[in-house]
C-alpha positions in Angstrom: -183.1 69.7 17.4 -183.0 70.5 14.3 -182.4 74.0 13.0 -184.9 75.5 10.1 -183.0 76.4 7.2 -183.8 80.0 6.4 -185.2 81.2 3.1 -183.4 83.6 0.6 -185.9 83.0 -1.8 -185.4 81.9 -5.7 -182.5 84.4 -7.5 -185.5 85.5 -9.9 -187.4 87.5 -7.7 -187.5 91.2 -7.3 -187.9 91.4 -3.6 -186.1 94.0 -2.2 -185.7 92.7 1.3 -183.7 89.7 -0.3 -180.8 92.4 -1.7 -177.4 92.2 -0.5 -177.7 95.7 1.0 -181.3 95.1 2.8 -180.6 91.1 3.3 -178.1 92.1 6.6 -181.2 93.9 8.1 -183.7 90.7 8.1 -184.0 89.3 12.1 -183.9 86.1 10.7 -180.4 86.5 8.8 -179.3 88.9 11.9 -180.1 86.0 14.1 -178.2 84.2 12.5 -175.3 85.5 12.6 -175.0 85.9 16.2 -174.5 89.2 18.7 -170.9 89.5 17.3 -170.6 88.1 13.6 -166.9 88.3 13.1 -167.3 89.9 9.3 -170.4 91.4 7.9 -170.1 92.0 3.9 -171.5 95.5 2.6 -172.1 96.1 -1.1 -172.5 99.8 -0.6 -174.4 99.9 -4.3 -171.4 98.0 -5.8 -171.8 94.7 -7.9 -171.4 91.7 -5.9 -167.3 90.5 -6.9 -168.4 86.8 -6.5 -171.8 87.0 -8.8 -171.0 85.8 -12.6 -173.9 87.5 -14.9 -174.2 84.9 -17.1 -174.6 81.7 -14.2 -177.0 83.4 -12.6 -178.8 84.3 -16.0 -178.9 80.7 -16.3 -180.5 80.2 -12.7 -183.1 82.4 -13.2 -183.4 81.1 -16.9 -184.1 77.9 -15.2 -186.2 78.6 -12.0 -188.8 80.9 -14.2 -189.1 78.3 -17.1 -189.7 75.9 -14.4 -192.4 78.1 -13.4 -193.6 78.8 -16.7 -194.2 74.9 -17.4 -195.7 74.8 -14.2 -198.3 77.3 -15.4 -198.9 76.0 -18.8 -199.0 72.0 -17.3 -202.1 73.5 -15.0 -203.8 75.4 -18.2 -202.7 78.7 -16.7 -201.5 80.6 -20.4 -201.6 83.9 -19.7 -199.5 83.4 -16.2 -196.9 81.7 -18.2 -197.1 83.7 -21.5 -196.1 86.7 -18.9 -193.2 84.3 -17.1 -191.8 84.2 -20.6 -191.6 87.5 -21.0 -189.8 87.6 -18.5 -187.5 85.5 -19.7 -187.1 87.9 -22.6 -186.6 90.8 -21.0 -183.4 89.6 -19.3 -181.9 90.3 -22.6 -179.6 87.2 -23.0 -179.6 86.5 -26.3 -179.6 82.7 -25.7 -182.3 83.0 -23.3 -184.2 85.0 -25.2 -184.2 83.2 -28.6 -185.8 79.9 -26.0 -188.4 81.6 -24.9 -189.6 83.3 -28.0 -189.6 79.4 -29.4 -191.9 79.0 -26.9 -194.1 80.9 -27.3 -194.2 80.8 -30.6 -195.2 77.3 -29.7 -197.9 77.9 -27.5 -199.4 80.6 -30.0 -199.3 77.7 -32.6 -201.2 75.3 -30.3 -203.9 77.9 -29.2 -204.9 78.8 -33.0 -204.7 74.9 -34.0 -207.2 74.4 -30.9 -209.3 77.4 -32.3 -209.5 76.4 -35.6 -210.4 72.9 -34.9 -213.0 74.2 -32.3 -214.4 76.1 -35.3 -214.5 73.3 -37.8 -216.7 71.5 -35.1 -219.1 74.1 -34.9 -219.5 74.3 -38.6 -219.8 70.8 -38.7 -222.5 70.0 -36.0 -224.3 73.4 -37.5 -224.3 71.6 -41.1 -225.7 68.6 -39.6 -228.5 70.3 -38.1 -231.3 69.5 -40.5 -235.4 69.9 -40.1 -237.0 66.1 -39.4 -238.6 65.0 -42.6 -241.8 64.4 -40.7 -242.0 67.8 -39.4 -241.5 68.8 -43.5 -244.2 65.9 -43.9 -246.9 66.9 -41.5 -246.9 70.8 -41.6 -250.3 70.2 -43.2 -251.8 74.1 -42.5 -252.1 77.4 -40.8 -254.7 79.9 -39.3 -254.2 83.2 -39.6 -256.2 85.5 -36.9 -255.9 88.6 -35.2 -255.8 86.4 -32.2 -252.6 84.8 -32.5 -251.6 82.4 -35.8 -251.8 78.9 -35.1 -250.0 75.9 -37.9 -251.0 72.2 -38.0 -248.5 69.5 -37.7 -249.8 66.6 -37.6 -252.2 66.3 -34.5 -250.8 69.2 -32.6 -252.2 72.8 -32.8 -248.9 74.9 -32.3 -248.3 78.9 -31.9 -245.3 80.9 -32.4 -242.8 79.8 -29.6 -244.6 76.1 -29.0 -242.2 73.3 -29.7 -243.2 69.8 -31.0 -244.2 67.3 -28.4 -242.9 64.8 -30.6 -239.6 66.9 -31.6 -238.6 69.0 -28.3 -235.5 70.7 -30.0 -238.1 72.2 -32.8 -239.7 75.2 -32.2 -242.2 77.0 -34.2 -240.7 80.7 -34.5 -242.8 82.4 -37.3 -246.3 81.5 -39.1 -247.6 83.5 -41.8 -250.6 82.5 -44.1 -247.9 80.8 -46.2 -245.5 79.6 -44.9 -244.0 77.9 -41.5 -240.6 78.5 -40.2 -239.3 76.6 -37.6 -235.6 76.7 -35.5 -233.2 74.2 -34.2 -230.6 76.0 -31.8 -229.6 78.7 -34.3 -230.4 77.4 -37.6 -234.1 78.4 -39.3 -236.4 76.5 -41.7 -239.0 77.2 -43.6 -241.7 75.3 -44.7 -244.1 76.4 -47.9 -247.8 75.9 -47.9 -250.3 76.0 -50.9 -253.0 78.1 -51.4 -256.6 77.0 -49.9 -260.0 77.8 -48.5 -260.3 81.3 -46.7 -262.9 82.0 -43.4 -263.9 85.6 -42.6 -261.8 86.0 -39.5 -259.0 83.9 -40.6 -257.1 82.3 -43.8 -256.4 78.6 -44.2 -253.6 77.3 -45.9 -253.0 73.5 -47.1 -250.3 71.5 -48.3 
């Protein structure tokens, strides 16, 4: 049968149970090495005589830019804008001058993305425009303490009413001159002239 390989974990992480002077203290590893290993290495604190710095800054360089891909391939930037910090703070100047590229990178991509998000709202808000039959037909209002009502063409409409005919148009304000109407955020008005009066309201006409 075959025997599970055991798990020292990638040399970038912190963990402290995977440290040359706790590793010897795992079951697992202890298991491992038998009731009478023959030789059993301790650090005592010292630097390990068979690790070279700058190979294993070039592991982890490796495993956590592997990682940070990982995280930027599954739309995760912030995970992987932190992984490349991490990167930086190992203080290899050859590591460090990769990561800052790219980041630098992704902070160019994200304000490309934003502006061009931006230039579409701007466009789709300058496109919004009032129907020129709404314009057409706004043909009068009446003003009364019970509520102002504005003609347009058959329909009798009150602030917050939208057009039957025109669902995304709503009437937002009336006034004994003028009509103003609203498509998502953007406002219109539309001007009356001057005409007959009643007692308990005033009339309006185009």
């Amino acid at each position: 049968m075959k025997k599970k390989a055991s798990d020292v974990g990638l040399e970038s992480q912190d963990d402290p149970d995977r440290m040359a002077e706790n590793l010897f203290k795992n079951p697992e590893i202890l298991r491992l090495l038998g009731d009478k290993p023959r030789f059993i290495y301790n650090p005592g604190g010292r630097p390990d005589p068979m690790l070279v710095p700058w190979v294993r800054d070039a592991v982890i360089f490796e495993e956590l830019s592997t990682i940070a891909e990982g995280l930027l391939a599954g739309n995760k930037v912030g995970e992987a804008k932190q992984v490349f910090q991490r990167i930086i703070q190992m203080n290899n100047p050859r590591y460090t001058m990769a990561a800052q590229a790219r980041l630098a990178q992704i902070m160019t991509a994200e304000e490309a993305a934003a502006a061009a998000k931006a230039g579409e709202q701007q466009i789709t808000e300058e496109q919004i425009q009032l129907p020129p039959w709404v314009q057409d037909n706004t043909s009068g209002v009446i003003v009364s303490p019970g509520g102002n009502l504005c003609l347009v063409g058959d329909f009798l409409l009150k602030v917050g009413d939208c057009l039957p005919n025109y669902p995304e148009v709503s009437v937002t304000g009336i006034t004994n001159n003028t009509v103003t109407y609203a498509i998502r955020n953007k406002h219109f008005d539309v001007t009356l002239e001057n005409g007959d009066s009643g007692s308990f309201d005033t009339s309006w006409k185009r």
